[in-house]
C-alpha positions in Angstrom: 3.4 10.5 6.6 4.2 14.4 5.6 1.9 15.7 3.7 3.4 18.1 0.0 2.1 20.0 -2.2 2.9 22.1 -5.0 1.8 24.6 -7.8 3.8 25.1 -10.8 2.4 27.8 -13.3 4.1 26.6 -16.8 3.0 29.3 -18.7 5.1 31.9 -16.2 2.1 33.1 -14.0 3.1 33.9 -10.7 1.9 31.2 -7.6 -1.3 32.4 -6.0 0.5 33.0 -2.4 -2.9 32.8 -0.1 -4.1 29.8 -2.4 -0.6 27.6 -1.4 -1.0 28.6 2.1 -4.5 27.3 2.6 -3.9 24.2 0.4 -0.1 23.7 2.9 -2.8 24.2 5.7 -5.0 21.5 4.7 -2.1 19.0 5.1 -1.9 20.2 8.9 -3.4 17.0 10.4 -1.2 14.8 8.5 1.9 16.8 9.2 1.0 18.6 12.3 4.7 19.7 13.2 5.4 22.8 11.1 3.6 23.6 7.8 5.8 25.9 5.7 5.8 27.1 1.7 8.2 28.4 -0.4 7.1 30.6 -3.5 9.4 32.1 -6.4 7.6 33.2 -8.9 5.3 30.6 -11.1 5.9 28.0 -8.5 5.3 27.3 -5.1 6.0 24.2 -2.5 3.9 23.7 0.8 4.7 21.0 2.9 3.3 20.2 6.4 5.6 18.0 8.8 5.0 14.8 10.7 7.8 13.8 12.8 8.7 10.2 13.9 12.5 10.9 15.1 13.0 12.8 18.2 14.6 16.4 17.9 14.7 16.2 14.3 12.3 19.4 13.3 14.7 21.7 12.3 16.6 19.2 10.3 13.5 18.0 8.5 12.2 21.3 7.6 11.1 21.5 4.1 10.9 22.8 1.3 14.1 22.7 1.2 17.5 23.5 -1.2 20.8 23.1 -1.1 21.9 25.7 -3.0 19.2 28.3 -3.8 19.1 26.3 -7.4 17.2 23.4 -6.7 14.2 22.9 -4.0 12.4 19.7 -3.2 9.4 18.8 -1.4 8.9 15.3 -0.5 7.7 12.4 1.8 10.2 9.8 2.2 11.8 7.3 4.2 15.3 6.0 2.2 16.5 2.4 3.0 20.5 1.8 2.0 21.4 5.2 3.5 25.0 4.3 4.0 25.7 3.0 0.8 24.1 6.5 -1.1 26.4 7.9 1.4 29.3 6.3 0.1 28.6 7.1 -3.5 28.1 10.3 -3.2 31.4 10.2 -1.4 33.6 12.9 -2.6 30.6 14.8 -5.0 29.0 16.8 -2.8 29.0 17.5 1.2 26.3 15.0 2.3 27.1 13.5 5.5 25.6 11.1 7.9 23.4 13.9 9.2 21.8 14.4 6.4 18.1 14.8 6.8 16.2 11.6 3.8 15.2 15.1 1.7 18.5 16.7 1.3 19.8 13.3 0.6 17.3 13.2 -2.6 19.1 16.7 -3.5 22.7 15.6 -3.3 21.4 12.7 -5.3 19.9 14.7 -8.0 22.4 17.1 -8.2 25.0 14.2 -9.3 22.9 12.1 -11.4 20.1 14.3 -12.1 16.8 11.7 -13.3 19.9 8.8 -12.5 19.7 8.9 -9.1 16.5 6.7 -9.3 18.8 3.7 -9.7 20.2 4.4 -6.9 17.3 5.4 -4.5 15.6 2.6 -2.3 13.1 2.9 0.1 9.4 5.0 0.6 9.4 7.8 -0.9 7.5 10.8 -3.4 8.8 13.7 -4.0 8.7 16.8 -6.7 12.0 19.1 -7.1 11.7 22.1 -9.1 15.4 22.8 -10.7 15.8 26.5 -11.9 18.1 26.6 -13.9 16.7 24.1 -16.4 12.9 25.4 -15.6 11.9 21.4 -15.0 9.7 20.0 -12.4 10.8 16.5 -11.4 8.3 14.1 -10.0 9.3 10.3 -8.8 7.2 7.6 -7.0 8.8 4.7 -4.7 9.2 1.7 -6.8 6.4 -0.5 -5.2 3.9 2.9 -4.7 4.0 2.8 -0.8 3.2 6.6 -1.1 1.1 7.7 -3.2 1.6 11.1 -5.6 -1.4 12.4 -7.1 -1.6 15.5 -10.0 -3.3 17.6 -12.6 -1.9 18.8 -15.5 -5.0 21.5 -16.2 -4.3 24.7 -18.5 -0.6 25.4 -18.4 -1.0 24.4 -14.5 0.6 21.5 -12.4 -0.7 20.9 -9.6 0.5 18.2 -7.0 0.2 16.4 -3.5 0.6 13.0 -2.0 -3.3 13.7 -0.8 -6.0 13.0 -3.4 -8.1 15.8 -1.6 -5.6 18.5 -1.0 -4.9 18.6 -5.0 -9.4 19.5 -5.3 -8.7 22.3 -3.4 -7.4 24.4 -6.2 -10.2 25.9 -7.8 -9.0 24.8 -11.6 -9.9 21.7 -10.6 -12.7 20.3 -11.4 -15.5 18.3 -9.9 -16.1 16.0 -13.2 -16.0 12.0 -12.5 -13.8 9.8 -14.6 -16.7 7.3 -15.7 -13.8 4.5 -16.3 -12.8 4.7 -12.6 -16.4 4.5 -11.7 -17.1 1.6 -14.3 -14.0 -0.7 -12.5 -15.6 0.3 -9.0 -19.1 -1.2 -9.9 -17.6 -4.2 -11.4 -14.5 -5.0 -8.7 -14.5 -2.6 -6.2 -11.9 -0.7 -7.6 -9.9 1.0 -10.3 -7.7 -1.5 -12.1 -6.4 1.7 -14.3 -3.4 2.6 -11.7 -2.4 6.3 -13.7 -6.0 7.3 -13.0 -8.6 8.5 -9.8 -12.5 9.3 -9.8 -11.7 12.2 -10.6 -11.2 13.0 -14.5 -8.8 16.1 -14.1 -6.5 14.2 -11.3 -4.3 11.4 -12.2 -2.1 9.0 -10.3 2.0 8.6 -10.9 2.1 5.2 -10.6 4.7 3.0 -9.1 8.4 3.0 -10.5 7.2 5.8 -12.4 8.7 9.4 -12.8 7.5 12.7 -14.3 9.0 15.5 -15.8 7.4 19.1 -17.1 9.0 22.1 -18.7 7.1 24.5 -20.5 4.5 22.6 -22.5 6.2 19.0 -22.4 5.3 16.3 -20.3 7.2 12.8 -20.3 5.9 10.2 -17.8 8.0 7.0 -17.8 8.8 3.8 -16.2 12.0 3.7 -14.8 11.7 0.5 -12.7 10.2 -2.7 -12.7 10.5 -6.1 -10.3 13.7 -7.7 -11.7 12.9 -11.5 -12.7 15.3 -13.5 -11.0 16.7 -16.8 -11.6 16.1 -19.5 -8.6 18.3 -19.0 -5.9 20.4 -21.8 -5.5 22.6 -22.0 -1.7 25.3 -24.7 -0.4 23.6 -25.8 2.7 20.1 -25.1 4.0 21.6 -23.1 6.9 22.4 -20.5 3.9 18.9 -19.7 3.3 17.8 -19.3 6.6 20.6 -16.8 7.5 20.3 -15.1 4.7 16.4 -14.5 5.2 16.9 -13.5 9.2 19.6 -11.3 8.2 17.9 -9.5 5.2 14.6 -9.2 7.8 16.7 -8.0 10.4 18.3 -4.9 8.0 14.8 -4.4 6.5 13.5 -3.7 10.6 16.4 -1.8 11.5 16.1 0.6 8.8 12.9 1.2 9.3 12.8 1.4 13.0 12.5 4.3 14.6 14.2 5.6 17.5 11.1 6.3 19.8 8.6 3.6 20.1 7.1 1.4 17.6 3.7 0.0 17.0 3.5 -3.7 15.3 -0.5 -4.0 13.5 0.1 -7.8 15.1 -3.1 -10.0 14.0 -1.7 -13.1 15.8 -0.3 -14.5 12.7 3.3 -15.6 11.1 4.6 -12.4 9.6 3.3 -9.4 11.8 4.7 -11.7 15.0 8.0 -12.3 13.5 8.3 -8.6 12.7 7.8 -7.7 16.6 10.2 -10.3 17.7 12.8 -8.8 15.5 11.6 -5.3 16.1 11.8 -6.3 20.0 15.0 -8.0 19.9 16.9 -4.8 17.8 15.5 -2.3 20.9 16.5 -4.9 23.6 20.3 -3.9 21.8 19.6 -0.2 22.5 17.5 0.3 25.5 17.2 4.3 25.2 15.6 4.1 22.1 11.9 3.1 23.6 9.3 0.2 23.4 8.2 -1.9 21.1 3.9 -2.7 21.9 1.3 -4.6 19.5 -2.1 -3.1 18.2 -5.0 -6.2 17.5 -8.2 -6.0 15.5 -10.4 -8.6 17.4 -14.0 -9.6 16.7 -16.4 -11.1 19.6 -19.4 -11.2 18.1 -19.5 -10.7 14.3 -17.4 -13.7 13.3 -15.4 -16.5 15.1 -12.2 -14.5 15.9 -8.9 -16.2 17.6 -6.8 -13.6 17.3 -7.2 -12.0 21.0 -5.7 -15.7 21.6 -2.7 -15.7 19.6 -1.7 -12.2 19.6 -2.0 -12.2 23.0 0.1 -15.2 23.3 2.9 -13.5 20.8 2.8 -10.7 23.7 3.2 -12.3 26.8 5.9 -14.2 24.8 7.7 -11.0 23.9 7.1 -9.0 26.9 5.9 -6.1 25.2 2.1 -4.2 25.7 -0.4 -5.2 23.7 -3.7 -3.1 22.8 -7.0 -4.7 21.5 -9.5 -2.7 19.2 -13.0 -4.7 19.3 -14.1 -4.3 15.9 -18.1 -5.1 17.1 -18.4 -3.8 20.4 -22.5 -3.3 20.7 -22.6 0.8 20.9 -20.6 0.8 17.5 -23.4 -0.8 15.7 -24.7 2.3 14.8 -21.8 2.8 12.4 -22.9 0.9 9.8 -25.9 2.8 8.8 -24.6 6.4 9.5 -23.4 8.4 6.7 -19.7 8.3 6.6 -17.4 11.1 6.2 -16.6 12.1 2.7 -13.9 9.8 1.4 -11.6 10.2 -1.6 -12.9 7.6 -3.6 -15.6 5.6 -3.6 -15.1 2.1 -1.4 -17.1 -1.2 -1.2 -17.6 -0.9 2.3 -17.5 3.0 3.1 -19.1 2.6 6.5 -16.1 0.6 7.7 -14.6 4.3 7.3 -16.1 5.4 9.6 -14.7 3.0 12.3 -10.9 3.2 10.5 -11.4 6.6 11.8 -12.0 6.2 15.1 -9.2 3.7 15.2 -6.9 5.9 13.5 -7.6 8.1 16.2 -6.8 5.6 18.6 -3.5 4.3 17.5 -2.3 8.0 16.8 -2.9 8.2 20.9 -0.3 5.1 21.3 2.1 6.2 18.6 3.2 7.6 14.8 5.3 4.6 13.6 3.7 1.1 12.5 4.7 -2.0 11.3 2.3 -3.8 8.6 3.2 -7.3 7.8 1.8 -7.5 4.3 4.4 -9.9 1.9 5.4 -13.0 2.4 1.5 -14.5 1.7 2.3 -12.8 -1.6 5.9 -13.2 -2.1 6.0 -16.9 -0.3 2.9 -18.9 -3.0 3.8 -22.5 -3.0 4.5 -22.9 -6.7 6.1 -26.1 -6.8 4.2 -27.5 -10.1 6.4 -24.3 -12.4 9.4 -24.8 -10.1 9.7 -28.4 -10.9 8.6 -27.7 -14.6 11.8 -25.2 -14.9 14.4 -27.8 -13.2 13.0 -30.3 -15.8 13.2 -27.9 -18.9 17.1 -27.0 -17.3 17.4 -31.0 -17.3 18.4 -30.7 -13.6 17.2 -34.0 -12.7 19.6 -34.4 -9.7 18.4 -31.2 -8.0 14.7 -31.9 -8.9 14.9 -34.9 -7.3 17.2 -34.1 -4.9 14.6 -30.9 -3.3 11.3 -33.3 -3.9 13.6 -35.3 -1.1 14.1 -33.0 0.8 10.5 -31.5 0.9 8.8 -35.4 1.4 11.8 -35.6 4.5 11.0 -31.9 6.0 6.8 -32.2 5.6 6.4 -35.5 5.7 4.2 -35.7 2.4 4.8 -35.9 -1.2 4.0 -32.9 -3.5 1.4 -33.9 -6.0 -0.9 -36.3 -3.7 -2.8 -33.8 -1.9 -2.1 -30.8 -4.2 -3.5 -32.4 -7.6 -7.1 -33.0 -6.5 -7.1 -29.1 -5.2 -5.8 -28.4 -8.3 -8.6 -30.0 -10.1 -11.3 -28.8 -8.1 -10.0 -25.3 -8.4 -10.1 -25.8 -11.9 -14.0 -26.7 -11.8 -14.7 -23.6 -10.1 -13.1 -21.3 -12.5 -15.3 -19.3 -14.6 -15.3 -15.5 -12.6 -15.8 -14.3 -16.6 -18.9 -16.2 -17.2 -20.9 -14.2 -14.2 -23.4 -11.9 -15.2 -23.3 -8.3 -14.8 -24.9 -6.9 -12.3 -29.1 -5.9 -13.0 -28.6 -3.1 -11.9 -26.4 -1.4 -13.7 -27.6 0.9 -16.2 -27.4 -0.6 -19.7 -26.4 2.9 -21.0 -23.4 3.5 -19.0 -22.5 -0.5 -19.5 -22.6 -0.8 -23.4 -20.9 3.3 -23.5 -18.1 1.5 -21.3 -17.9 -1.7 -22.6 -18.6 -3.7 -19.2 -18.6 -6.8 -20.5 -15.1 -6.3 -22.2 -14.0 -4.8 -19.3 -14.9 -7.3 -16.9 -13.6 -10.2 -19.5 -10.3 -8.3 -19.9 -9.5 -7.8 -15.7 -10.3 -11.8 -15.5 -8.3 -13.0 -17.8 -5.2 -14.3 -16.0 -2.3 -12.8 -18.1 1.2 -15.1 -17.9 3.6 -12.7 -15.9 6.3 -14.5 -17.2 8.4 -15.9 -13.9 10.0 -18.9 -14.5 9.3 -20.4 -11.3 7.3 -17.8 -9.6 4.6 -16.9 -12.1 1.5 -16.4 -9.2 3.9 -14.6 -6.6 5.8 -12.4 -9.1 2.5 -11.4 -10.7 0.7 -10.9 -8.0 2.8 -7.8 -6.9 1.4 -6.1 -10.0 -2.1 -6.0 -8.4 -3.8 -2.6 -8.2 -4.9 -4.3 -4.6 -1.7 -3.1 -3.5 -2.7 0.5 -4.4 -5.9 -0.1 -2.3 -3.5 -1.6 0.4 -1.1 1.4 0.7 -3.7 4.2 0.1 -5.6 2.1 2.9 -2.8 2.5 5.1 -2.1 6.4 3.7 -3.3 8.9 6.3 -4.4 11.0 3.8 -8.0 8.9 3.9 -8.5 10.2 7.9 -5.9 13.0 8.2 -4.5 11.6 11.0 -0.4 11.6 12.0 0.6 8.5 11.4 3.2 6.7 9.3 2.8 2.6 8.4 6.2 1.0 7.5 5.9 -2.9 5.4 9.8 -4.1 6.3 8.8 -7.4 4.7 8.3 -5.2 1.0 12.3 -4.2 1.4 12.9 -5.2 -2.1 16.5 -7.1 -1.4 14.3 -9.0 1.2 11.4 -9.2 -1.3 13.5 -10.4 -4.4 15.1 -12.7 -2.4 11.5 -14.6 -0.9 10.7 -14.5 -4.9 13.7 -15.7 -6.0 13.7 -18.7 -3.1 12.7 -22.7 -4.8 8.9 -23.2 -3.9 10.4 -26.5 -2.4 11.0 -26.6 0.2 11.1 -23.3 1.6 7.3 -21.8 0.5 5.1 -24.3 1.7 3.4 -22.9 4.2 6.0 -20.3 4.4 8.8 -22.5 5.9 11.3 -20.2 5.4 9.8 -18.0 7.8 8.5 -20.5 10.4 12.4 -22.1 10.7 13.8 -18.6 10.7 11.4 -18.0 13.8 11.8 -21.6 16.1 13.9 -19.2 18.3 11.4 -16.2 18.7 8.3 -17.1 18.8 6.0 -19.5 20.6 5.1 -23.2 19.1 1.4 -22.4 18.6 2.6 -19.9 16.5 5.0 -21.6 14.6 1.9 -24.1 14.0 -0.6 -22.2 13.6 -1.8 -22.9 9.7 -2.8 -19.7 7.4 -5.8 -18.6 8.8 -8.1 -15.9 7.3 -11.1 -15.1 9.1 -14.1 -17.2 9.5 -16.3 -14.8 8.0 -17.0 -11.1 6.0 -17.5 -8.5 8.6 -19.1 -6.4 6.1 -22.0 -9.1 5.5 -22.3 -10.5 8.7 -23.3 -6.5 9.6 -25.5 -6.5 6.1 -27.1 -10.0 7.8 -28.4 -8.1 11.0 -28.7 -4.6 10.0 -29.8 -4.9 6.1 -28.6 -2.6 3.3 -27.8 0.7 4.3 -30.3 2.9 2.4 -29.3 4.4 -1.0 -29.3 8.2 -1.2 -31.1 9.7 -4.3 -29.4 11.9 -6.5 -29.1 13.4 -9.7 -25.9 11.7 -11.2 -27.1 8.2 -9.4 -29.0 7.1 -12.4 -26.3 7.8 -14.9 -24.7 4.9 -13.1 -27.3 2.1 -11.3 -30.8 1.5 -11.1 -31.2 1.7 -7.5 -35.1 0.4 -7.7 -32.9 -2.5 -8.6 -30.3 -2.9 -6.0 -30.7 -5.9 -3.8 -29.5 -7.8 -1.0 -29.3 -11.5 -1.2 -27.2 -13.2 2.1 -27.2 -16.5 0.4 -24.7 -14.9 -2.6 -22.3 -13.4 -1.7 -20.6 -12.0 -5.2 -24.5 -10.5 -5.5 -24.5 -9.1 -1.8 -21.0 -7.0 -2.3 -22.0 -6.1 -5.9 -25.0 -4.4 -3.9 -22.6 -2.8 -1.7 -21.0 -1.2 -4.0 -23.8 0.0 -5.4 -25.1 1.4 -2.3 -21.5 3.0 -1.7 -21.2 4.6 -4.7 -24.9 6.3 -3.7 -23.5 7.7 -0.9 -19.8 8.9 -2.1 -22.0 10.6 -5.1 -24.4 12.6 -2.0 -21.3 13.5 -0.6 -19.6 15.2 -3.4 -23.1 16.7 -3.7 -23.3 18.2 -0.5 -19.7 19.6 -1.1 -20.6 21.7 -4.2 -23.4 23.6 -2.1 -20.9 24.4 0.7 
């Protein structure tokens, strides 16, 4: 992904030129291509280049204007690129060749804060119009990239990398206790318009943001639609419809060189190389399609090398493994990691995610992630049933419960009820205790307990027949996910693509009936009889046998806390124990541990 910045001096100083350069500059190995700024007066735009379509420098050059008027800086991939085309038709001179940034001009220049209605795809960006002395921020409805900023003293300051914005010097170093407080108690921040940091907030998702002069206005401007159930002729409807969303969702987001699939061995990241493989089988020139696999040979039982391998030799494409254990890595887990944005349960793991950045950026800059349809495809059938019963649709109720006993060969409620029942026994995530060692201070000046109380309680999202799947996109684990996935974390070129989180694709797998097409994501396994092996096809869900993180923690122990002098305003390290027959108390320990050594490492930083 590109990296962007910008400065915008809103009480009419002019832009530090040196201090934009070095900032642009830090972005290099994110956007390694070209780095450029562009400076008028009290506001500046750096942006540093990553390219994933061959010959297309010049064209993606930014900043960039139209006009001289307005300039934009952005990172963005735009899906529906014919159809903006075609309403713009006529408005302005955009044409096919049209590079995704000057689109997001033409755009605003017709509709002005409008055009978000009509813009789909990946994207952040920041314009800065002239004429009406307004910066214009927006963030990609589901926050695949992220935009951080700090509004600090008549300064706005700006970047999709959390790091880049610390390098201005009005910055400051002070910790948003809140963040920190979420961290200790979940692993992370549950607050998604806020960071570690107290001067440095987050625009969150389906969010935009406009300054001019001393006015700020943040505001949602979209939000998942709630959809009614989707209710087809025939059968055959839904599955075409599903292959032939998939299929635009891929091709979109394909790009013309050659394309890496994260491919666990699993449902969703094999069907996505079997369509990605199929679409560059229809244009040969426009390179390979090869998987990248995460196994494990030692840590945890791990069949993945089995079934991705499998989904492979199937495809005809290369295949790479990463062992995730390999014996002269063990040493990772107790070496100090590189400084990381934020604090993270397991920060050690960092270091590896480096060197594995490092390796797929040797193989390519495009990947495909697979995260949705375990999300978007929950097998509801207890609310969908409940809603055909309120809508007295006895004849569809009964005739889908048919269908689903004649298609799985079982009835709903037998096996589901007693899961249901024991999962209901278990509930209680409220009722732990905090951890010992936090410090009672910091807990009753936060209100811990609250806090913890208020994250689990589950809050009605208010689907009809969807109520888990439609709420669960509201997660802030889907921050964690995309920042996970954002560069910005190891500063290495590389861009990660989710075709399943096209949101025509994704409203449709929400709006589908649970029966019969979510159990065990049916939809997707009839969609793929043609592409994909058998075993695949019946392979049940399976997540791994085991935490990697405390399997390490088993053999290796703790990795030591590191004294300091903010430390104690948080934990009680004398208190901070490992217990391998709990887990909840082993990762709350981890945590703690973690948040030791993210503390050193801002440390360290101050006396460089």
């Amino acid at each position: 992904m590109s990296g962007i910045v910008g400065i915008v001096n809103l009480n009419g100083a002019p832009v530090d030129t040196g201090l934009l350069a070095r900032m642009t500059l830090f972005l290099t190995p994110r956007g390694p291509d070209a780095q450029r700024t562009w400076i008028e007066g009290n506001v500046g735009f750096g942006h540093a280049l990553l390219i994933t379509e061959p010959g297309s420098a010049q064209q993606c050059m930014q900043p960039r204007t139209l006009d001289g008027r307005v300039w934009i800086t952005a990172d963005a991939r735009l899906d529906a690129r014919e159809e903006l085309l075609n309403m713009l038709q006529g408005s302005t001179g955009a044409d096919a060749s049209a590079s995704d940034a000057e689109l997001l001009l033409h755009a605003y220049q017709t509709w002005g804060e409008a055009c978000l209605d009509r813009l789909f795809g990946e994207f952040v960006f920041a314009i800065w119009d002239k004429e009406r002395r307004r910066l214009f921020c927006a963030h990609d409805q589901l926050g695949i990239r992220p935009l951080y900023f700090a509004h600090i003293r008549g300064q706005v300051i700006f970047s999709n990398t959390l790091d880049c914005v610390r390098q201005h010097p009005a910055v400051s170093e002070k910790i948003n206790d809140d963040a920190i407080g979420d961290f200790l108690l979940f692993g992370l921040n549950y607050n998604p318009e806020t960071t570690s940091f107290a001067d440095i907030q987050r625009l969150p998702p389906g969010h935009m943001a406009t300054w001019e002069s001393d006015s700020f206005v943040q505001r949602r401007y979209w939000q998942m639609p709630i959809d009614e159930p989707l209710f087809l002729q025939r059968r055959q409807d839904y599955i075409d419809r599903f292959q032939s969303l998939l299929n635009t969702a891929v091709r979109e987001r394909l790009p013309a060189g050659k394309i890496g699939i994260c491919m666990s061995g699993g449902l969703d990241s094999s069907l996505l190389a079997a369509v990605a493989q199929t679409l560059k089988i229809e244009s040969p020139s426009a390179g390979d399609v090869f998987g990248v696999t995460n196994v494990y040979d030692r840590l945890i039982l791990d069949r993945e090398r089995h079934y991705s391998g499998l989904v492979a030799r199937h495809l005809g494409i290369r295949h790479h493994l990463f062992v995730m254990d390999d014996p002269s890595e063990d040493d990772l887990w107790t070496r100090i990691p590189e400084p990381r944005p934020e604090p993270a349960s397991l920060p050690w793991a960092a270091n590896q995610s480096r060197r594995d950045y490092a390796r797929l950026a040797s193989l390519g800059r495009v990947y495909f992630f697979g995260e949705g349809p375990d999300n978007a495809l929950r097998y509801e059938w207890k609310p969908y049933l409940g809603y055909l019963a309120r809508q007295r649709r006895w004849g569809k109720l009964w005739k889908d419960v048919g269908l689903h006993v004649w298609l799985h060969r079982r009835i709903p409620l037998l096996s589901t009820l007693p899961r249901m029942a024991k999962a209901d026994r278990a509930k209680g995530p409220s009722e732990a205790q905090l951890p010992e060692w936090l410090n009672p201070e910091f807990s009753a000046r936060l209100h811990l307990e609250e806090r913890r109380r208020e994250i689990w309680t589950t809050v009605a999202s208010g689907h009809p027949t969807r109520p888990s799947s439609y709420g669960s996109f509201k997660s802030p684990l889907w921050q964690c996910l995309f920042e996970g996935c954002d560069s910005s974390e190891g500063m290495f070129p590389l861009e990660f693509r989710h075709p399943y989180l096209s949101l025509p694709l994704l409203r449709f797998m929400l709006a589908l009936p649970a029966l019969p097409w979510c159990r065990v994501k049916y939809i997707e396994r009839v969609a793929a009889r043609s592409a994909l092996p058998d075993e695949i096809l019946r392979r049940p869900k399976a997540p791994l046998a085991g935490f990697p993180g405390m399997e390490m923690a088993k053999r290796k122990g703790l990795p030591t806390i590191l004294p300091g002098a903010a430390l104690r305003d948080y934990i009680l390290p004398e208190k901070v124990c490992y217990n391998a027959a709990d887990m909840s108390v082993s990762m709350d320990a981890l945590r703690a541990v973690s948040l030791s050594h993210w503390l050193h490492d801002l440390a360290v930083q101050r006396e460089r």
